[in-house]
C-alpha positions in Angstrom: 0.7 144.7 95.4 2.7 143.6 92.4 4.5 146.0 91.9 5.4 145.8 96.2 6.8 142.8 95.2 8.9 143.8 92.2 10.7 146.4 94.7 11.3 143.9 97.4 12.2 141.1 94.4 14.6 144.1 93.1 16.7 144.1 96.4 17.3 140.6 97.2 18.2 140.7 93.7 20.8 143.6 94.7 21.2 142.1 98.6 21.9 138.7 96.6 25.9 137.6 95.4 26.6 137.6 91.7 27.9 134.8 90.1 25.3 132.2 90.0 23.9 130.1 92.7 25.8 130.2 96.2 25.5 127.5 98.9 22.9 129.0 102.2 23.0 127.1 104.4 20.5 129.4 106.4 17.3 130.4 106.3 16.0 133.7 107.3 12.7 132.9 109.6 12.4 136.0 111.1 9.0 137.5 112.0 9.4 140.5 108.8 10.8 137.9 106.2 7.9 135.0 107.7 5.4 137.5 107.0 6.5 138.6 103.8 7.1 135.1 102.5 3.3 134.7 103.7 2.2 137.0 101.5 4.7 136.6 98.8 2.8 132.8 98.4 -0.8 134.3 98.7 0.2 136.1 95.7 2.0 133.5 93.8 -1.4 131.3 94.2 -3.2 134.0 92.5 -0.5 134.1 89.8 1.8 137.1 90.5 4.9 136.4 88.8 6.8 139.4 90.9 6.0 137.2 94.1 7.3 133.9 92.7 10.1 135.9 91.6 10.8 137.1 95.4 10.5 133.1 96.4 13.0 132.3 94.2 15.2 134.9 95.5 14.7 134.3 98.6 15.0 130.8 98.8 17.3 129.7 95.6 20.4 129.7 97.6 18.8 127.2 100.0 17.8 125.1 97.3 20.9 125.0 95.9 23.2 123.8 98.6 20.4 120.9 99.6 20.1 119.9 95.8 23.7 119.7 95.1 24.4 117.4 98.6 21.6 115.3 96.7 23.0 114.9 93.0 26.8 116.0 94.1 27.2 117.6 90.8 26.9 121.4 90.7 26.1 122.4 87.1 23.2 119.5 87.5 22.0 121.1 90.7 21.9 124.6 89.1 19.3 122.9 86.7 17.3 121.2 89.3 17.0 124.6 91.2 16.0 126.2 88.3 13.2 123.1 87.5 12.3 123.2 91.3 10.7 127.1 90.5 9.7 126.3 87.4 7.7 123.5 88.9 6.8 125.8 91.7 4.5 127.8 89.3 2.1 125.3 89.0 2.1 123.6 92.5 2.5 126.4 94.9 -1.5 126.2 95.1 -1.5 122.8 96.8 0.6 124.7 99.7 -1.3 124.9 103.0 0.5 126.5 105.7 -1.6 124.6 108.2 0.6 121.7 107.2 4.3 122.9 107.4 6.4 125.9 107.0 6.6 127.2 103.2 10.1 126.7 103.6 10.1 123.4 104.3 7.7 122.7 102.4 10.0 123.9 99.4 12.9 122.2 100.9 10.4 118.8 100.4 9.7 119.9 96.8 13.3 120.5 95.9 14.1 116.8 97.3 11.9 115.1 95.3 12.7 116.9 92.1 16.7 115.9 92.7 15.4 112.3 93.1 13.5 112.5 90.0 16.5 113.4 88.5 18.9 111.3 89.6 16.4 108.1 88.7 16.4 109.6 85.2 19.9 109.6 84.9 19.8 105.8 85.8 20.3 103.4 82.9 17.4 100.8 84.3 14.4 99.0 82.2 11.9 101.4 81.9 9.1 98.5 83.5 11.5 98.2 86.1 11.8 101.7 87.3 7.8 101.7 87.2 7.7 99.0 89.5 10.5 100.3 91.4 8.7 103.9 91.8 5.7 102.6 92.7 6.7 100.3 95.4 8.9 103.3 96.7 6.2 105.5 96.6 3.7 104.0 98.5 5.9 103.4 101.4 7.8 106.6 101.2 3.9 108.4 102.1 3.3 105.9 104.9 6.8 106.5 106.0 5.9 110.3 105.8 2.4 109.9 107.0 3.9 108.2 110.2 7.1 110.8 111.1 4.3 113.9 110.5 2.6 112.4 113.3 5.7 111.3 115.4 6.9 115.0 114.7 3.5 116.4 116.1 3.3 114.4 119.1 7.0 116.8 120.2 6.5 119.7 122.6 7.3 122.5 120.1 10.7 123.4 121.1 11.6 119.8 120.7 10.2 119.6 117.0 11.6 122.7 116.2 15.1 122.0 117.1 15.1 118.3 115.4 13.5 119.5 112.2 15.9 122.7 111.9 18.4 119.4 112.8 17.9 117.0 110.6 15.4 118.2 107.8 16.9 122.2 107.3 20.5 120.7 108.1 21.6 123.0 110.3 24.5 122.6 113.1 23.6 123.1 116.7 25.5 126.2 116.3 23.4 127.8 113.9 20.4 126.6 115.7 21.6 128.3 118.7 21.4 131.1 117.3 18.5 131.3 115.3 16.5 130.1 118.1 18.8 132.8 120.9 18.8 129.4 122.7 22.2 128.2 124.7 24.1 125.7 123.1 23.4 123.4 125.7 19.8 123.8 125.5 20.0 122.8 122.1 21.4 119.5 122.6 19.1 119.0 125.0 16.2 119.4 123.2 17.9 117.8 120.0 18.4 114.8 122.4 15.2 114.5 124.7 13.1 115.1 121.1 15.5 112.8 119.2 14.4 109.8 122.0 11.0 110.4 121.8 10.5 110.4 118.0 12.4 107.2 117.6 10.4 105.8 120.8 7.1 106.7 118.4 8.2 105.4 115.6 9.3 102.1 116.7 5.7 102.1 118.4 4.7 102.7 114.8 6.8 99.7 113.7 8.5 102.2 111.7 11.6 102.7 113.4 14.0 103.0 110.8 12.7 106.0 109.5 14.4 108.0 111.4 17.9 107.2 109.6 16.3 108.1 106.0 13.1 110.5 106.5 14.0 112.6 108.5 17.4 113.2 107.4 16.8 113.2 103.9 17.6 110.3 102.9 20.6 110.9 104.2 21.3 114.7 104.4 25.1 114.8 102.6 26.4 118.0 103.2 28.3 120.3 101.2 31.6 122.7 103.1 29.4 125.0 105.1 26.4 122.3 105.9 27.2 120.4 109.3 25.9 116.7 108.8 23.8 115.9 111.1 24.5 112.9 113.3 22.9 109.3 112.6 19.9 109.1 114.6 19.7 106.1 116.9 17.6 105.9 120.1 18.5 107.3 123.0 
């Protein structure tokens, strides 16, 4: 099975530009590269390096582009990618697929690891930042605990249309056709699942998540990444 993965490693590696990291702004979520990915993780639990190895090619390109929108400095971001996989290594275990897509999931990793980085960089008291994280952290996972279950709550089509949206970053263009849905449609559902996950929240008292959460915090493109719109109810 390893050595599986080394060949399909080796061509992304071939299928891949030279040159360093390049911006993707897409994701490839179809049903072959879904399954593979499945079992690329299964083995990276069980520590296959060849299958980690396929992750990273597979999904360093993404990582990239949503790291550098984060820290806005490219030779910085090419480090946080690379710390993202290091880290990956150790934490890929705590992935359950249950919970969210691996490549979200990843997407979720790389953001923290920016922030992480970007607080480092800040010149602050160190008991400060300590009481800073802390505070921050603890309503980040309510604010995360309440938008998984707002996110839920959507008729599929919705939630996958708002996440691809405003998590993945993708235009409604792209999402068209990923999803072989009309353009139309996809405003629709953008819109109709938009409303209903800021009605939910504000039930939640937790209405302003939907500017930061879900949209990273905010999502800041780079050329290629469409922004995604501020979220306000509809």
């Amino acid at each position: 099975m390893s050595d599986g993965f080394r060949a399909r490693a080796d061509a992304s590696g071939t299928d891949r530009p030279g040159g360093g990291f390049h911006v993707k702004a897409t994701i490839d979520d179809s049903p072959r590269a879904v399954r593979l990915v499945r079992q690329a993780v299964v083995r990276a639990k069980e520590g296959d390096r060849e299958a980690v190895r396929f992750l990273y090619l597979q999904y360093a390109d993404n990582i990239y582009g949503y790291v550098r929108s984060i820290v806005r400095d490219e030779y910085e971001a090419e480090d946080v990618t690379q710390h993202v996989f290091a880290k990956l290594i150790t934490i890929i275990a705590k992935y359950e697929e249950r919970d969210v897509s691996f490549s979200a999931w990843i997407l979720r990793v790389a953001r923290n690891v920016a922030v992480d980085h970007m607080r480092q960089r800040r010149a602050i008291p160190c008991e400060e930042v300590r009481e800073l994280f802390h505070e921050e952290e603890d309503a980040s996972h309510t604010r995360s605990w309440m938008l998984r279950e707002a996110l839920a709550a959507l008729p599929d089509a919705q939630r996958q249309v708002v996440v691809l949206r405003h998590v993945v970053g993708l235009s409604p263009g792209e999402i068209s056709g990923r999803l072989g849905r009309s353009l139309p449609s996809v405003h629709g559902l953008h819109n109709r699942g938009r409303g209903a996950l800021c009605t939910a929240l504000t039930e939640m008292q937790c209405a302003p998540i939907v500017g930061t959460t879900a949209a990273s915090k905010p999502y800041r493109p780079n050329p290629g990444h469409a922004a995604p719109p501020k979220a306000t109810a509809s």
